[in-house]
NUKEPA-922218 format. One line per field, with one value per residue (C-alpha): residue number from 1; residue in one letter; chain; x, y, z. Coordinates in steps of 0.25 Angstrom, whole numbers, plus 5000, padded with zeros to 4 digits. Layout:
// residues N
pos (NUM/...)
code (A/...)
unit (A/...)
east (X/...)
north (Y/...)
up (Z/...)
// end
This chain:
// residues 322
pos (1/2/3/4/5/6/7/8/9/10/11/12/13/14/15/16/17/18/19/20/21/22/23/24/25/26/27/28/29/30/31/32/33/34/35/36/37/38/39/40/41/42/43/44/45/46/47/48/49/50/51/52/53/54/55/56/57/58/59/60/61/62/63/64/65/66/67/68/69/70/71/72/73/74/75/76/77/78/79/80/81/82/83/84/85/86/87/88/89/90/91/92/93/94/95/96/97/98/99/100/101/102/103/104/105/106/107/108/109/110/111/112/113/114/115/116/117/118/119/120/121/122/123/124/125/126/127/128/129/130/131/132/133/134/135/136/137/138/139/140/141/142/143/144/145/146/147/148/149/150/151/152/153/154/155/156/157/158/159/160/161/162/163/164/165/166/167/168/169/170/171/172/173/174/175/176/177/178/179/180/181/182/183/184/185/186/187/188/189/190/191/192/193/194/195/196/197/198/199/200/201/202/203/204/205/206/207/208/209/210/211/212/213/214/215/216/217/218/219/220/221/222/223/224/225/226/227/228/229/230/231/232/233/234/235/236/237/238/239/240/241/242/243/244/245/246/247/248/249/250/251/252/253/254/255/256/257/258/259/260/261/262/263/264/265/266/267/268/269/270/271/272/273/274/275/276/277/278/279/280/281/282/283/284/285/286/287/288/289/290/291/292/293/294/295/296/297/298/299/300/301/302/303/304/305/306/307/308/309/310/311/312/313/314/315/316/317/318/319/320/321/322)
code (X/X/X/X/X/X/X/X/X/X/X/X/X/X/X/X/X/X/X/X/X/X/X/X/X/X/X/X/X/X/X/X/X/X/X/X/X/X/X/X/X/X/X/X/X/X/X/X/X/X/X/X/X/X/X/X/X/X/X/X/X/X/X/X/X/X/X/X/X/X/X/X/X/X/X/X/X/X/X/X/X/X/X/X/X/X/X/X/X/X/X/X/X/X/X/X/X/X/X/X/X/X/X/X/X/X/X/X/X/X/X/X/X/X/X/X/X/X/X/X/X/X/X/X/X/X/X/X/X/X/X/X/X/X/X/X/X/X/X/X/X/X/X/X/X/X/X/X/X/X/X/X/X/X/X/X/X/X/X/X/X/X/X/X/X/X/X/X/X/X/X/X/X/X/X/X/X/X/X/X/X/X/X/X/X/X/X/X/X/X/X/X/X/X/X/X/X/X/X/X/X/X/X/X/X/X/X/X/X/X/X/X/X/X/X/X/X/X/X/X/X/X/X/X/X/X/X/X/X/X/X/X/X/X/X/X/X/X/X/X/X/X/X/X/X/X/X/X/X/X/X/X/X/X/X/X/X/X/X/X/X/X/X/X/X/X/X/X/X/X/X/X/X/X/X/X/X/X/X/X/X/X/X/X/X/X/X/X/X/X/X/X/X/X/X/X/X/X/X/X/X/X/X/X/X/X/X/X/X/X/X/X/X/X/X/X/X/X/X/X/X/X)
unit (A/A/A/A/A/A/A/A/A/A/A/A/A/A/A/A/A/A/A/A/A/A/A/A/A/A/A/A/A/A/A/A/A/A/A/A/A/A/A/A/A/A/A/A/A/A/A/A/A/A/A/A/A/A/A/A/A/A/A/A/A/A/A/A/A/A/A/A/A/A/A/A/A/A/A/A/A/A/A/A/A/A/A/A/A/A/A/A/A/A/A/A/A/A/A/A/A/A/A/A/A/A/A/A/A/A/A/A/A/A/A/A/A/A/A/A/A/A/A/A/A/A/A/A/A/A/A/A/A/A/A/A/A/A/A/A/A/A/A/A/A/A/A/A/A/A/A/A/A/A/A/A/A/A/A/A/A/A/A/A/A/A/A/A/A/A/A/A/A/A/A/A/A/A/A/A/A/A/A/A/A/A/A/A/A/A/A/A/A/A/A/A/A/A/A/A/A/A/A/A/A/A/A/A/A/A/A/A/A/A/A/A/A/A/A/A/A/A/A/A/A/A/A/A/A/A/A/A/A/A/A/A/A/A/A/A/A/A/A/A/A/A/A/A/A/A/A/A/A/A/A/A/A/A/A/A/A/A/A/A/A/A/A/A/A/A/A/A/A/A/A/A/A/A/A/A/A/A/A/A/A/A/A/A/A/A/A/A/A/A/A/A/A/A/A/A/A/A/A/A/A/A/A/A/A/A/A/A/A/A/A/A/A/A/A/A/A/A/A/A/A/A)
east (5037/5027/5020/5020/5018/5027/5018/5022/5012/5001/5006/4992/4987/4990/5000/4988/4981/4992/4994/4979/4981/4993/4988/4973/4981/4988/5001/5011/5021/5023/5034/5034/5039/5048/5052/5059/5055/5044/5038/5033/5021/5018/5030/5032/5046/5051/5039/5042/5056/5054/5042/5041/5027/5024/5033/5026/5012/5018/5022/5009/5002/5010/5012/4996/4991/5000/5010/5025/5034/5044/5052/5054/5057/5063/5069/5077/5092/5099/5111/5107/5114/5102/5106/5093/5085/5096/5096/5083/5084/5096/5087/5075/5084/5091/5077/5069/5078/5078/5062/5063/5073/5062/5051/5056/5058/5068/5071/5071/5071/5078/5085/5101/5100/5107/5118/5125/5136/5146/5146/5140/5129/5114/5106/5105/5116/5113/5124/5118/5128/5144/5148/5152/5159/5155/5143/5151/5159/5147/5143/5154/5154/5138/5141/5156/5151/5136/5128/5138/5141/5127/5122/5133/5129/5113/5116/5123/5110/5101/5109/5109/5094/5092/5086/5090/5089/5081/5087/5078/5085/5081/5085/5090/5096/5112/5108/5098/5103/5105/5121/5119/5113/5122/5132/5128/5126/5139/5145/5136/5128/5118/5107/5107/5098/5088/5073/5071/5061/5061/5054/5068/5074/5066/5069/5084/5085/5085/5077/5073/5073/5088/5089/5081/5093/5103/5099/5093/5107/5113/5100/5100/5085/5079/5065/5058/5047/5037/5035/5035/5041/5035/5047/5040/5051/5046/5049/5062/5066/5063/5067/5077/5075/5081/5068/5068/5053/5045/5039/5024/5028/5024/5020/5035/5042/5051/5047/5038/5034/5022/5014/5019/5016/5013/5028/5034/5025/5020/5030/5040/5035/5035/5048/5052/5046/5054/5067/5065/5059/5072/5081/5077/5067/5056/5051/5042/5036/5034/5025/5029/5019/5024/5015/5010/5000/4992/4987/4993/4979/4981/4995/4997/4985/4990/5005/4999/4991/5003/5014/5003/5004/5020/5025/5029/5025/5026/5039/5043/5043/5050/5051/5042/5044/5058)
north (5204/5213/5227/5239/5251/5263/5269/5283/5284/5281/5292/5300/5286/5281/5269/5260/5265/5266/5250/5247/5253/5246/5233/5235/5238/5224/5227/5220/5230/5244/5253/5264/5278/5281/5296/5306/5305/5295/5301/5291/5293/5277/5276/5283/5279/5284/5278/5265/5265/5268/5260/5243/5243/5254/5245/5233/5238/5247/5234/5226/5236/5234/5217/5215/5219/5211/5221/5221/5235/5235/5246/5259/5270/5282/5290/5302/5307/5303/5309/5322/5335/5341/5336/5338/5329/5319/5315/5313/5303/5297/5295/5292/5279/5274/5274/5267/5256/5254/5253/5244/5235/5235/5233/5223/5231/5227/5238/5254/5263/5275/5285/5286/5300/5309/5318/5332/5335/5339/5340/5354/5352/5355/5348/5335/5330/5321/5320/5312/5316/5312/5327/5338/5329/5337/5328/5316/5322/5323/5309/5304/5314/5308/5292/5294/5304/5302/5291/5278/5281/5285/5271/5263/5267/5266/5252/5248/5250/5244/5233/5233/5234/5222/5233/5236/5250/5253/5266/5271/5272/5287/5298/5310/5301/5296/5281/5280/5269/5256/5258/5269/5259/5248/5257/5261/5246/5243/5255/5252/5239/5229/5234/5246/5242/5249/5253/5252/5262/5260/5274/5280/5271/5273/5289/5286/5277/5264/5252/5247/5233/5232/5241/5228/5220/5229/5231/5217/5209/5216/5214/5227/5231/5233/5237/5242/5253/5253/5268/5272/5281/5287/5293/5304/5304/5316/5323/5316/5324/5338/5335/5321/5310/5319/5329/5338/5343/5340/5326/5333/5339/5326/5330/5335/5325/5316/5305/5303/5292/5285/5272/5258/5255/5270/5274/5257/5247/5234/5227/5234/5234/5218/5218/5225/5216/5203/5211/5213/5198/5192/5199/5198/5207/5200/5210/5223/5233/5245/5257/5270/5279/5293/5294/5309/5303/5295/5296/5287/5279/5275/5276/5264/5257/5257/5251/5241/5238/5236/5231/5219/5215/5214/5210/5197/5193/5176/5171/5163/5148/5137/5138/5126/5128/5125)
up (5218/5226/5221/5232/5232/5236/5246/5246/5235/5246/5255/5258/5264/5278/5279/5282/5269/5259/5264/5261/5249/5242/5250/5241/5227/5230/5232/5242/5247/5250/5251/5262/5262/5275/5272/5263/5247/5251/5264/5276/5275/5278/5288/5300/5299/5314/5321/5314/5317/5333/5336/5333/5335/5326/5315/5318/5315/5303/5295/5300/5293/5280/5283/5286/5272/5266/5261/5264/5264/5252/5255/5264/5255/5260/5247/5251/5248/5261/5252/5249/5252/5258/5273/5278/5267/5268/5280/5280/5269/5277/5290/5284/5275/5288/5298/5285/5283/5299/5298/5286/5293/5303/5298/5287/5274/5265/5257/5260/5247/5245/5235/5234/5236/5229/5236/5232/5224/5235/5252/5249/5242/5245/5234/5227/5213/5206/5195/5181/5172/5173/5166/5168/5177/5190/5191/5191/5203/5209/5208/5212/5226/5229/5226/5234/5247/5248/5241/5244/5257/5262/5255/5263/5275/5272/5265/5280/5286/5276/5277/5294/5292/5281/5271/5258/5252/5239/5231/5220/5206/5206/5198/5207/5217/5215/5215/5201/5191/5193/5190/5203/5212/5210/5212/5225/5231/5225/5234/5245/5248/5241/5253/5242/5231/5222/5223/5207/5201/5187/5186/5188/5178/5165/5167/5167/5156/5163/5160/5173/5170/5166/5180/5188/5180/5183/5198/5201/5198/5207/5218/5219/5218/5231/5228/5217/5213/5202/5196/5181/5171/5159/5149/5139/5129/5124/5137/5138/5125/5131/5146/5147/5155/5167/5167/5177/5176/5189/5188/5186/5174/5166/5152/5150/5158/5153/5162/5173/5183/5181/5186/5182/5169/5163/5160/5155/5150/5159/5151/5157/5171/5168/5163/5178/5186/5178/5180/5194/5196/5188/5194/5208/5214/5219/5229/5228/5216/5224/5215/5217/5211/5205/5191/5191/5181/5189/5203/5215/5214/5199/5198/5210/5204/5189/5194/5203/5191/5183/5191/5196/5181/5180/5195/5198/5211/5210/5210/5198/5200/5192/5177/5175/5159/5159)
// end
């Protein structure tokens, strides 16, 4: 396995810099930002896409501190019933996996989306309970009219451009379990995978390494990001695990994100790691720092610090013992 960085994190600093930077922390890869949610500010994503030259000394800027690109992330709602911000996410998604197709990235990361409950509506549904049985309705109208057939048609150009597609296992969006993304693949195409935040899963419930089980049977984890959740059981009594109070609201919080290693114990991180190494992902930790706690410098710094001491970067050899 490999550590990087999402470099979102690093947006104040040029390209050039945010590179120096995750190169001196020691890291191997970076993940880049191309628009919507994350912002571009390290990829001029039409320049890249009209100009060769411009894409050759991009990457050579990445390849010559020894670094390699994980994944283009482009998080939008290409499904949402706000035409305008959809089909932003929608161009954004097709002209990132052209660039990554060019330049050599294997996976683009994404968000399902999350559509509305009928052709009329103006805002976002996301349905979480099966009754009264309106919400069902709902979901059945997203998954039948907007989420499987956008994906069809995304996963045929992921596919055309050897890319796969990473969708974060985010509350808010349609696709948010492990039972929702392999759902989705089943209806679409193995080119659809997940980008596993086990932050997301500890709020729902869900351990994350019987999710790495789950998902990587099925070789259905494209990617991988390392953030933190810290669970205030107290809060969790007053508010529930679906808290609504603004993420800076953290003394009454149910949960909030928080650096590796300050929400599960290392043991936990470790036992991550093994999961994903046993069942098949051998390919980058990417950090994504959102801990209101801690500043971007000591936040990146304490999960370098802890994730060096759990990854497994050598490849097993033979059991000499047996």
């Amino acid at each position: 396995m490999k550590l990087g960085v999402f470099a979102v994190l690093f947006s104040q600093k040029s390209f050039e810099e945010m590179l120096d930077h995750v190169k001196g922390a020691g890291l191997d890869a970076v993940e880049i930002g191309t628009g919507c949610y994350p912002g571009n500010a390290h990829c001029p994503l039409d320049e890249l896409l009209e100009d060769e030259a411009k894409r050759k000394a991009y990457l050579e800027a990445v390849t010559s501190r020894g670094l390699t690109i994980s994944a283009f992330s482009c998080h939008g709602n290409p499904i949402s019933p706000d035409k305008v911000f959809a089909e932003e996410s929608d161009e954004v998604l097709r002209k990132t996996i052209k660039l990554a197709s060019l330049l050599g990235v294997p996976v683009v990361n994404a968000f399902s989306g999350t559509a509305g409950d009928s052709e009329e509506a103006k805002q976002p549904n996301w349905p979480v309970v099966p009754w009264p049985a309106e919400y069902g309705d709902v979901l059945k109208w997203q998954w039948e009219n907007r989420l499987i057939p956008y994906w069809k048609e995304i996963a045929t150009l992921a596919e055309e451009h050897n890319v796969k597609i990473g969708l974060e296992l985010h509350g808010g969006f349609l696709v948010h379990t492990p039972y929702t993304m392999l759902k989705l693949r089943e209806e679409t195409s193995p080119a659809i995978g997940a980008n596993l935040d086990p932050s997301h899963l500890w709020w729902q419930g869900i351990d994350p390494v019987a999710a790495i089980k789950i998902l990587g049977k099925a070789g259905a984890i494209h990617h991988f990001h390392a953030k933190d959740t810290y669970i205030d059981q107290d809060n969790v009594n007053m508010y529930g695990l679906t808290d609504m109070q603004p993420y800076g609201e953290v003394q009454t919080r149910a949960w909030t994100f928080r650096s590796v290693g300050c929400g599960h114990s290392i043991q936990e991180w470790s036992d991550m790691m093994s999961a994903l190494r046993l069942y098949g992902y051998d390919y980058v930790v990417s950090i994504e720092h959102e801990d209101p706690l801690m500043s971007i410098d000591e936040g990146f710094a304490r999960a370098v610090k802890n994730l060096n001491e759990v990854l497994i970067r050598e490849t097993p050899g033979d059991m000499w013992w047996a």
